[in-house]
NUDRENNU-599531 format. One record per residue (C-alpha): y, x, z; residue in one letter. Coordinates in pm, whole numbers, plus 50000, padded with zeros to 5 digits. Layout:
REM NUDRENNU-599531
YXZA ...
REM end
This chain:
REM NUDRENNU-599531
282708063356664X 280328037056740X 279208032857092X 275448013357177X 275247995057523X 272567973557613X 272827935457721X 274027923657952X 276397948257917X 280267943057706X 281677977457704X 284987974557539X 286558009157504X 290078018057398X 290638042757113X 292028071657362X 289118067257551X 286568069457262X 288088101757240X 286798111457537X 283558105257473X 283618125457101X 280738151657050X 283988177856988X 284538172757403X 283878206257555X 280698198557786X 281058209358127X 279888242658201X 276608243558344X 276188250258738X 276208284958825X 273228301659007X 273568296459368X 271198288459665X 271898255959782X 271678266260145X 274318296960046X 276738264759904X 276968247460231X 277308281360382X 280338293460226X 281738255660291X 281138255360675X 282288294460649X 285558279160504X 285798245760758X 285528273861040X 288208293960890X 290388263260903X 289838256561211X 287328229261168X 283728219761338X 281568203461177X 278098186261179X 275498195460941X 273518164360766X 271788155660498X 272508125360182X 269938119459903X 268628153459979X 271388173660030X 273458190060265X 276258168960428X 278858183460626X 280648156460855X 283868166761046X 287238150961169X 290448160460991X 293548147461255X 290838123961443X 289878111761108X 286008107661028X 285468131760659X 282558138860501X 281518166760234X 278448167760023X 277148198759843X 275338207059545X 272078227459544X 274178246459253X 278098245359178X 279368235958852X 281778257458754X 285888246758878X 284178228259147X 284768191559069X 284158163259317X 283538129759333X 286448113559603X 284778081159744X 286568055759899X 284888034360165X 281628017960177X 279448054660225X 276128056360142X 276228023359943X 274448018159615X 274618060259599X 273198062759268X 276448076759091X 276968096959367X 273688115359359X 273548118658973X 276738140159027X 275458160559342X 272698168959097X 275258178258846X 276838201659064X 279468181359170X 280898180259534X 280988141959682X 284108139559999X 284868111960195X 288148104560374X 287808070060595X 290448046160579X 288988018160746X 290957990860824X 294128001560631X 293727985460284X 295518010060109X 298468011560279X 300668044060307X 299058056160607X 295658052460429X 297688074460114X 298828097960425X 295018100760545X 294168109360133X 296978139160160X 295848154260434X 292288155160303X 293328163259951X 294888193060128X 292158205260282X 290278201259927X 292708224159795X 292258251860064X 288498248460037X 288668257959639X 287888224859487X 288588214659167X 292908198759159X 291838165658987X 289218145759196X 287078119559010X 287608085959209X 285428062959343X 286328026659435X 284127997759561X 285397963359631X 288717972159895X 287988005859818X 290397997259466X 293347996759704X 293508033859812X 292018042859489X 294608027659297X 297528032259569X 296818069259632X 296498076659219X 299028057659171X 301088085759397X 299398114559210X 298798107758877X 298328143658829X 295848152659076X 293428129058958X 290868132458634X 289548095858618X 288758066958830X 285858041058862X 286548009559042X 283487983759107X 284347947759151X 287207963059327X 290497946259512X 293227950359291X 295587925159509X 295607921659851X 296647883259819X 293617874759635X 291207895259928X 291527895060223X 294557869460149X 292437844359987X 295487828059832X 293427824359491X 289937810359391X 287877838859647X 287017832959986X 289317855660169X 289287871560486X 291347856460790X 290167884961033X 291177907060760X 294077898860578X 295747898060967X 294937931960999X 296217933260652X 299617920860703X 299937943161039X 299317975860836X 301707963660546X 304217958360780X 304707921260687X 304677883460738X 301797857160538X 305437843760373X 306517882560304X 303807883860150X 304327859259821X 306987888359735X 304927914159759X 305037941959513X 303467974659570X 299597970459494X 297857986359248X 298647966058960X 302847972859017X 302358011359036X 300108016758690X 302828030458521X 302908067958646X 299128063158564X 299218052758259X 301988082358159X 299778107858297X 296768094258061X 293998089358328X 291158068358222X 289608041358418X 286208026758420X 285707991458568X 282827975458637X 282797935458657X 280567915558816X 281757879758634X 280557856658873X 282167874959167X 283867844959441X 284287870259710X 286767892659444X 287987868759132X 288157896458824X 290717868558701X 292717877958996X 291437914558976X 289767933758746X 290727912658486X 294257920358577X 294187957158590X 292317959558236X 295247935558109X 297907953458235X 296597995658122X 296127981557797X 299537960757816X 300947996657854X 298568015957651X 296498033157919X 292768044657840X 290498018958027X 286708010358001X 285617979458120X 281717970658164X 281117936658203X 277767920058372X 277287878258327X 275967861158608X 276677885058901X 278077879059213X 280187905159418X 277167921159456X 275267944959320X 277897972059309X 277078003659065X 274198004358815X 270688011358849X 271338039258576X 274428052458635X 274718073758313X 277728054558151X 279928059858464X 278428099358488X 279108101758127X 283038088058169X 283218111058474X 282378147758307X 284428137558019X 287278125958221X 287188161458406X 287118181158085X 290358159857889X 292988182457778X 
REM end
């Protein structure tokens, strides 16, 4: 299969995940009929029956519902229509930035949640924060296997939280995203670092700035369970990025899935900083997405 991407762009793709992108995929269904109003409805009419009160929004033109879940900010997007098993886009940190995968998938029919976990870099109660929510998902009727979402520090849940469930997840997309704590906030490599940060850092880990060197329980030392349950990641590179070094980050977690034979996508731009995060057309990572949902 060949695959056409347009400079700057390097998409290297793996042959597992060429797979997913054959023309013999089954194409998500197409969204059921629904009033959009009647979506966020039945939602809020199943927050209430858990319990739950809620604020009604809007983002990009559609309805936002924002609650607390155990004194924990959440947020759940709706559809105008629902594509049928419900997926959803999981986001991790950073809402409302660079929302242009996000809305292609609202206007897919796709559900977009948020869970925050500010300040916790991953860290098991950041994974206990993702439970609770992915719990509430569950009652509420979406789909088992979120698509993740992960810019910059929002790689550590991500990656951390996945890592947990392998089976409750379709696919993930990190974005110029933290794959080691040590490299940021540590800034024990070529990026700048955080010193505000990486103290808050070591107080959630649970450890000391010499602990630390022996660290090994970020993403990249918990692929494994990943890589046996066959989800496919998409990373997005920004090669000039000082803030988060891909050689100490991306870089590494495309080594290491191949290493052990995981499907991985990696989209490269030259020239980029940390920023911009996403794409201007966001087809390629809404493409990996709906194909990720539908694998076998």
């Amino acid at each position: 299969m060949s695959i056409m991407v347009l400079r700057p762009f390097r998409l290297v793709v793996t042959a597992f995940v060429a797979i997913l992108f054959a023309t013999t995929l089954p194409v998500l269904a197409q969204p059921v009929a629904s009033e959009a109003v009647s979506v966020a409805d039945d939602l809020a009419t199943d927050l209430r029956s858990q319990g739950i009160s809620f604020q009604t929004g809007t983002f990009q033109g559609f309805t936002q519902i924002a609650f607390q879940l155990e004194g924990v900010d959440c947020k759940m997007v709706c559809p105008k229509t629902v594509a049928a098993g419900k997926p959803w886009v999981w986001r991790a940190r950073f809402w409302g930035h660079e929302p242009q995968f996000d809305r292609a998938m609202l206007e897919r029919g796709w559900h977009v949640c948020y869970c925050d976990v500010g300040g916790l870099f991953g860290a098991d109660p950041a994974i206990e924060r993702w439970d609770a929510f992915y719990s509430l998902t569950q009652k509420l009727g979406l789909h088992a296997k979120p698509f993740l979402e992960g810019m910059s520090r929002g790689g550590l849940i991500v990656l951390r939280w996945a890592s947990e469930h392998p089976n409750q997840v379709s696919g993930i997309y990190v974005d110029n995203a933290v794959m080691d704590i040590r490299s940021w906030p540590g800034g024990k490599g070529a990026g700048k670092g955080s010193a505000r940060d990486w103290a808050q850092c070591l107080k959630v880990y649970g450890m000391t700035d010499a602990q630390s060197v022996e660290f090994a329980d970020g993403p990249l030392d918990r692929v494994q369970p990943l890589v046996d349950a066959g989800v496919p990641i998409f990373v997005l590179i920004n090669e000039a990025d000082d803030v988060v070094p891909p050689a100490e980050n991306g870089d590494r977690l495309i080594a290491e899935y191949k290493k052990r034979g995981g499907p991985i996508v990696e989209m490269r731009r030259a020239g980029l900083g940390h920023h911009p995060h996403s794409l201007k057309d966001p087809s390629a990572i809404v493409d990996f997405a709906v194909a990720a949902v539908n694998r076998p």
